[in-house]
TIGU-783743 format. One line per field, with one value per residue: residue number from 0; residue in one letter; chain; x, y, z of N, C-alpha, C in turn. Coordinates in nm, 4 decimals, decimal comma. Example, Ala and Ser with C-alpha at 12.3 -4.5 7.8 and 13.67 -1.06 7.14 Angstrom:
TIGU-783743
i 0 / 1
aa A / S
ch A / A
nu 1,3190 / 1,2850
nv -0,5690 / -0,2250
nw 0,7800 / 0,7080
cau 1,2300 / 1,3670
cav -0,4500 / -0,1060
caw 0,7800 / 0,7140
cu 1,3200 / 1,2900
cv -0,3300 / 0,0030
cw 0,7800 / 0,7870
end
This chain:
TIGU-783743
i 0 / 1 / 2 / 3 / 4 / 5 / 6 / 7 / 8 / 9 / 10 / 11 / 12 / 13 / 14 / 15 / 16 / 17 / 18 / 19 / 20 / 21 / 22 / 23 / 24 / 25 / 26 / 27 / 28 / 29 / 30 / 31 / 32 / 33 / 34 / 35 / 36 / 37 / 38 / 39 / 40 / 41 / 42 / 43 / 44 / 45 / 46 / 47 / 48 / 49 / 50 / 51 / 52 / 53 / 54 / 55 / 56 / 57 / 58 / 59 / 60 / 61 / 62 / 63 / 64 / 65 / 66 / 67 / 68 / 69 / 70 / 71 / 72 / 73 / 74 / 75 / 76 / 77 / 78 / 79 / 80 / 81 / 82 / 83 / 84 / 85 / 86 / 87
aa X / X / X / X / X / X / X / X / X / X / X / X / X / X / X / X / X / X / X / X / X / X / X / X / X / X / X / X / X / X / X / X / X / X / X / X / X / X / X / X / X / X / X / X / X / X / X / X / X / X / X / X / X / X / X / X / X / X / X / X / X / X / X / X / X / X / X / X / X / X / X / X / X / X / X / X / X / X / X / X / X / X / X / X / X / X / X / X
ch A / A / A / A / A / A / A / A / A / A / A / A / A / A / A / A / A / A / A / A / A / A / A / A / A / A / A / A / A / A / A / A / A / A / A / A / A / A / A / A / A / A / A / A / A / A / A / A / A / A / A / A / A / A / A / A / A / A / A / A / A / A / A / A / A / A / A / A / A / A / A / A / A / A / A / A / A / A / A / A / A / A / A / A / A / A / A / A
nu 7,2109 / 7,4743 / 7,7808 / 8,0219 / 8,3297 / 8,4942 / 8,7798 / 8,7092 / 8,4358 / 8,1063 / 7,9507 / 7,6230 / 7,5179 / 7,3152 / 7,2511 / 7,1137 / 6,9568 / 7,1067 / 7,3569 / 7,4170 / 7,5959 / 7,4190 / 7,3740 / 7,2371 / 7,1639 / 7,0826 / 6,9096 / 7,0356 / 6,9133 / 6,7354 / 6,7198 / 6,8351 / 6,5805 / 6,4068 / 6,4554 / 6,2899 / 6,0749 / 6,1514 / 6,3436 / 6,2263 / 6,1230 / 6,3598 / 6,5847 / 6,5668 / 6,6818 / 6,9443 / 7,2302 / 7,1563 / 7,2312 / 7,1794 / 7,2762 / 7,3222 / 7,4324 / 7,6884 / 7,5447 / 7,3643 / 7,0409 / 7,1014 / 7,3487 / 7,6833 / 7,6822 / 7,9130 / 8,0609 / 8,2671 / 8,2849 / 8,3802 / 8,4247 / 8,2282 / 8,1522 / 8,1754 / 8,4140 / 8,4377 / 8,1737 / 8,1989 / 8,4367 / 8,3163 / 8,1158 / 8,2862 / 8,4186 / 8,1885 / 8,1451 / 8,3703 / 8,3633 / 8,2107 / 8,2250 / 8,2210 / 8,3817 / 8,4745
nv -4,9964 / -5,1115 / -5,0523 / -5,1422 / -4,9897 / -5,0478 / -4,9848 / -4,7032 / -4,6681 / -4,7002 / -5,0378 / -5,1221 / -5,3099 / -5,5691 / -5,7873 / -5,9802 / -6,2511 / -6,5835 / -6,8393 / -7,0656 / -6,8974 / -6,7224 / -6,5563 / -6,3259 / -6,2282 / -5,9691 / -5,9389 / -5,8205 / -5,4199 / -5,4664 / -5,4290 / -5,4884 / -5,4676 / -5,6765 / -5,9167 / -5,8524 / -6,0153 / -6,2556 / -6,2155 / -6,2475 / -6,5451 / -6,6591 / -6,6338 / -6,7116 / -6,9478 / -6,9136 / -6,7025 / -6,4490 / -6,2660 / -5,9422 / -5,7618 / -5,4511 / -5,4294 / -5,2830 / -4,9635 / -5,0082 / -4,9476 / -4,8888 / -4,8588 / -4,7139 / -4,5569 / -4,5434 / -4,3444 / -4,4188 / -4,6137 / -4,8765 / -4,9657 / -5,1294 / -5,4404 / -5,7935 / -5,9434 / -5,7299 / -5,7493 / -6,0190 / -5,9881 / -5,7863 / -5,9200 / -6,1409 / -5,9642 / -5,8620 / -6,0703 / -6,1544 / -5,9234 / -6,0125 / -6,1825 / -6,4797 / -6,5783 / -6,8854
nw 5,9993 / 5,7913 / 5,6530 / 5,4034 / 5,3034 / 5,0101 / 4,8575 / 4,7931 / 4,7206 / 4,9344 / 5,0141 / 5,1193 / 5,3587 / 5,5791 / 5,8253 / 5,9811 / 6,2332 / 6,3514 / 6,3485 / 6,0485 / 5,7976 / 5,5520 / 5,2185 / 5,0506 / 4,7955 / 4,5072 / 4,1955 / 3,9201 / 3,8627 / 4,0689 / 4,4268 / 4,8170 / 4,9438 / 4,7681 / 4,9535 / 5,1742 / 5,2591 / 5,3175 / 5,5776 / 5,8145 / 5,8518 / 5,7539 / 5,9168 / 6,1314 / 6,1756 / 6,0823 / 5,9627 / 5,8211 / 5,5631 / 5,3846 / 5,0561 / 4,9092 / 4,6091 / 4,4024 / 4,2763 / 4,3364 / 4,4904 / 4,8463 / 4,8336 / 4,6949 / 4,4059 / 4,1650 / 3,9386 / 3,7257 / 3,4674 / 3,5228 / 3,7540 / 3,7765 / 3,7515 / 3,7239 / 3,8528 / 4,0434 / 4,1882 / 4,3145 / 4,4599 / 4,5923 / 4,7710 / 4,8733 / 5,0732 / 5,2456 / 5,3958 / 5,5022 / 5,6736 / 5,8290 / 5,9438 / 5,8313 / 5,6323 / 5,4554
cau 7,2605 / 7,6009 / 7,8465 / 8,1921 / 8,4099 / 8,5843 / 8,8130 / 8,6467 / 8,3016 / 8,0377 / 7,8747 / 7,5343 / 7,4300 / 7,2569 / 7,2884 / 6,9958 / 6,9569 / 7,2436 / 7,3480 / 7,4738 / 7,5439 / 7,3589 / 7,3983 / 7,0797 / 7,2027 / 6,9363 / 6,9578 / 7,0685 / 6,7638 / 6,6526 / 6,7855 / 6,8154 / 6,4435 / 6,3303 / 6,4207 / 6,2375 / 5,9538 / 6,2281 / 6,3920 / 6,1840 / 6,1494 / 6,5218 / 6,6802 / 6,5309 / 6,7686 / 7,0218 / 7,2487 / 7,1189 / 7,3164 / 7,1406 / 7,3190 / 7,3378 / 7,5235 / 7,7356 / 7,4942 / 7,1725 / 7,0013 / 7,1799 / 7,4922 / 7,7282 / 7,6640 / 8,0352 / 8,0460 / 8,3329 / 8,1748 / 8,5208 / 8,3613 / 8,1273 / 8,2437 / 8,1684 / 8,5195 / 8,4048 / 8,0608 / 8,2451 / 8,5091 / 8,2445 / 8,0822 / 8,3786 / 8,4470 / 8,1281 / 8,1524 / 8,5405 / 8,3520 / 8,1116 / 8,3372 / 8,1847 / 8,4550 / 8,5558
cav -4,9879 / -5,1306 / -5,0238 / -5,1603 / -4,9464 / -5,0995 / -4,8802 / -4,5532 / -4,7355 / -4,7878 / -5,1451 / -5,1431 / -5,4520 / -5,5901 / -5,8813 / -6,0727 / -6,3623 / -6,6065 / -6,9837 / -7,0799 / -6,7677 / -6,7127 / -6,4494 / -6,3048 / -6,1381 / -5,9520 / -5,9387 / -5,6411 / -5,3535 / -5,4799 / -5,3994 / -5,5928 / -5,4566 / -5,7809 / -6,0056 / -5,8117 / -6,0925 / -6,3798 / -6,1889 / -6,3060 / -6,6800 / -6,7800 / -6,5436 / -6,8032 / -7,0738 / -6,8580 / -6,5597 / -6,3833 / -6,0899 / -5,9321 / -5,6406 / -5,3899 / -5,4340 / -5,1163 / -4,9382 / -5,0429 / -4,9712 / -4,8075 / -4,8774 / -4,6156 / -4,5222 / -4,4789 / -4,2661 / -4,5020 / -4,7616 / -4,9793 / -5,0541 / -5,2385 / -5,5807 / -5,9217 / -5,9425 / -5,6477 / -5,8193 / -6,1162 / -5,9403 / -5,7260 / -6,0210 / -6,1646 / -5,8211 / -5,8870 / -6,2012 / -6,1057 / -5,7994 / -6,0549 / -6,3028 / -6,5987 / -6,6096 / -6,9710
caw 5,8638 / 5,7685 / 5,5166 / 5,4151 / 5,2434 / 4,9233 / 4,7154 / 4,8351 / 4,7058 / 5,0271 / 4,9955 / 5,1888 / 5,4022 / 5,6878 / 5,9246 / 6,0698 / 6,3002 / 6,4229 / 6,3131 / 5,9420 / 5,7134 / 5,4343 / 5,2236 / 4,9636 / 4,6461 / 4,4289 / 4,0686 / 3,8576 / 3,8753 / 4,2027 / 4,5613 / 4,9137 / 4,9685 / 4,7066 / 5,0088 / 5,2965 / 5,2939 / 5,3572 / 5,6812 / 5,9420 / 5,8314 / 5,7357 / 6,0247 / 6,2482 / 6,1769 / 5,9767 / 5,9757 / 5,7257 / 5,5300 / 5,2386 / 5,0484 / 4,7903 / 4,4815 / 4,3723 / 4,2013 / 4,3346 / 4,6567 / 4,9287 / 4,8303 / 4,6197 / 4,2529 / 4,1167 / 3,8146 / 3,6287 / 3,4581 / 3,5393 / 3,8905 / 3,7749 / 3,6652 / 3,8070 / 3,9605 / 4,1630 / 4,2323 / 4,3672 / 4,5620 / 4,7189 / 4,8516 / 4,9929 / 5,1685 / 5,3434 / 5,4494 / 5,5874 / 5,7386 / 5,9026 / 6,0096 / 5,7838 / 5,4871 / 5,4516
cu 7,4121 / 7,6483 / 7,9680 / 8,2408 / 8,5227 / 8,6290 / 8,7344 / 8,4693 / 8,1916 / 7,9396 / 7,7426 / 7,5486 / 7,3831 / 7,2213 / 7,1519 / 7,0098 / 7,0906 / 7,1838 / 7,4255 / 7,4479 / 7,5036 / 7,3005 / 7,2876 / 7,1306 / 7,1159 / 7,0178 / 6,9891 / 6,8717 / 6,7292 / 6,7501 / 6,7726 / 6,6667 / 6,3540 / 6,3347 / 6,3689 / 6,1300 / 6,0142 / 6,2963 / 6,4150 / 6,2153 / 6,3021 / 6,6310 / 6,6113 / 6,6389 / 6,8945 / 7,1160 / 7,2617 / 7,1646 / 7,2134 / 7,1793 / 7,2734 / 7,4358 / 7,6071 / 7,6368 / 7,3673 / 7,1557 / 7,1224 / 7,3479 / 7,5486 / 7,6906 / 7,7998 / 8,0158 / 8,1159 / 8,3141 / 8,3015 / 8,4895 / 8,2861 / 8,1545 / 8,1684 / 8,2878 / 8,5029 / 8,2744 / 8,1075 / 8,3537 / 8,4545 / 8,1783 / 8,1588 / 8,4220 / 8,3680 / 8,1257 / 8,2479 / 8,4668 / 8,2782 / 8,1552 / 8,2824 / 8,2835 / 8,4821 / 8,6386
cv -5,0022 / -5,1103 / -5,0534 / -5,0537 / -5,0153 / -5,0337 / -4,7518 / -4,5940 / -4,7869 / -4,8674 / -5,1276 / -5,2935 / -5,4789 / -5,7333 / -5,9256 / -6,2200 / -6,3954 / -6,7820 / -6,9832 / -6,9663 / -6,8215 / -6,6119 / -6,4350 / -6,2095 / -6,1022 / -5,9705 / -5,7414 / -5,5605 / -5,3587 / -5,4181 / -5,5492 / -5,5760 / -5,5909 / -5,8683 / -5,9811 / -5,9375 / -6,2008 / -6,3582 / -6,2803 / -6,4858 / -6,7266 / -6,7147 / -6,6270 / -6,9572 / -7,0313 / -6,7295 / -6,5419 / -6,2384 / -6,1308 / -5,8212 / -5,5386 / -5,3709 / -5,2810 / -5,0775 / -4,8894 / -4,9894 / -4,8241 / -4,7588 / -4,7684 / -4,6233 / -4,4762 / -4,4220 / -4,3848 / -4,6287 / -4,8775 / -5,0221 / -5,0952 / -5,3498 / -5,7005 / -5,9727 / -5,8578 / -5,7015 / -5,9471 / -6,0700 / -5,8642 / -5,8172 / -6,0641 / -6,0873 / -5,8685 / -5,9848 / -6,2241 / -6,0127 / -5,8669 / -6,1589 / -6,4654 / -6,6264 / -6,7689 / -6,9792
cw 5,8663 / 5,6305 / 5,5463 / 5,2785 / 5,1409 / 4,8033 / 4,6873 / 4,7577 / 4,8269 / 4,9958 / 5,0927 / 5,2237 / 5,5061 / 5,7316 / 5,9950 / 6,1061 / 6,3362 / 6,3329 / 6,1742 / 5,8700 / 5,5874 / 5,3684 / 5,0498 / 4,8534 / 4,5698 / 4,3090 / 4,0132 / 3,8438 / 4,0143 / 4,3247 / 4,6085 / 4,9654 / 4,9114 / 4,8648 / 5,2027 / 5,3343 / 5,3459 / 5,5024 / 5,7940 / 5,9175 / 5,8566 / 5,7872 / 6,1431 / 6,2458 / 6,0933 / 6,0566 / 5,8824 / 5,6894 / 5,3664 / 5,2097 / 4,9224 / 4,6676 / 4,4567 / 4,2736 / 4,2039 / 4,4826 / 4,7383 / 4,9244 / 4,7162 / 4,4745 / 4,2140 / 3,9670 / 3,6902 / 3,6134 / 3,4813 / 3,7142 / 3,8760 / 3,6887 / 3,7963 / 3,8984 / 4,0643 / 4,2017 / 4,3719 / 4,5479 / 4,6742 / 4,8369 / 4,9345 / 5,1528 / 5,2580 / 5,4269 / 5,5064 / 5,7117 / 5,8944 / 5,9742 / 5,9488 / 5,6738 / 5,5074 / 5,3376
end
């Protein structure tokens, strides 16, 4: 279990396979649990990160609704993908 720390907020995520990243975003409501059935398959030719949104899933529940924005959606992503060494 991995967590990045952004702005005292911990992001959940998790890392599978090796090769081109590719990274699995759920929708609002859902978690990274929706893409447990895709793992195995596209972590065979992939490195596969799938996370938790702020909010959802494993990841923190902040009280102030001002962390939740699509600029913070975006930026969290990046984070990971810095964290993971794939940013281009």
């Amino acid at each position: 279990m991995l967590k990045l720390n952004r702005n005292g907020v911990n992001i959940y995520y998790e890392v599978h396979g090796s090769g081109p990243a590719l990274i699995l975003t759920h929708g609002y409501s859902a978690t990274s649990q929706m893409w447990k059935g895709q793992i195995e398959p596209l972590s065979k030719k992939h490195k596969l990160i799938i996370w938790d949104m702020r909010g959802h899933g494993q990841s923190d529940y902040p009280a102030d609704q001002s962390e939740y924005s699509e600029d913070h959606t975006v930026a969290d992503i990046a984070a990971i993908l810095d964290a993971t060494g794939d940013k281009t």
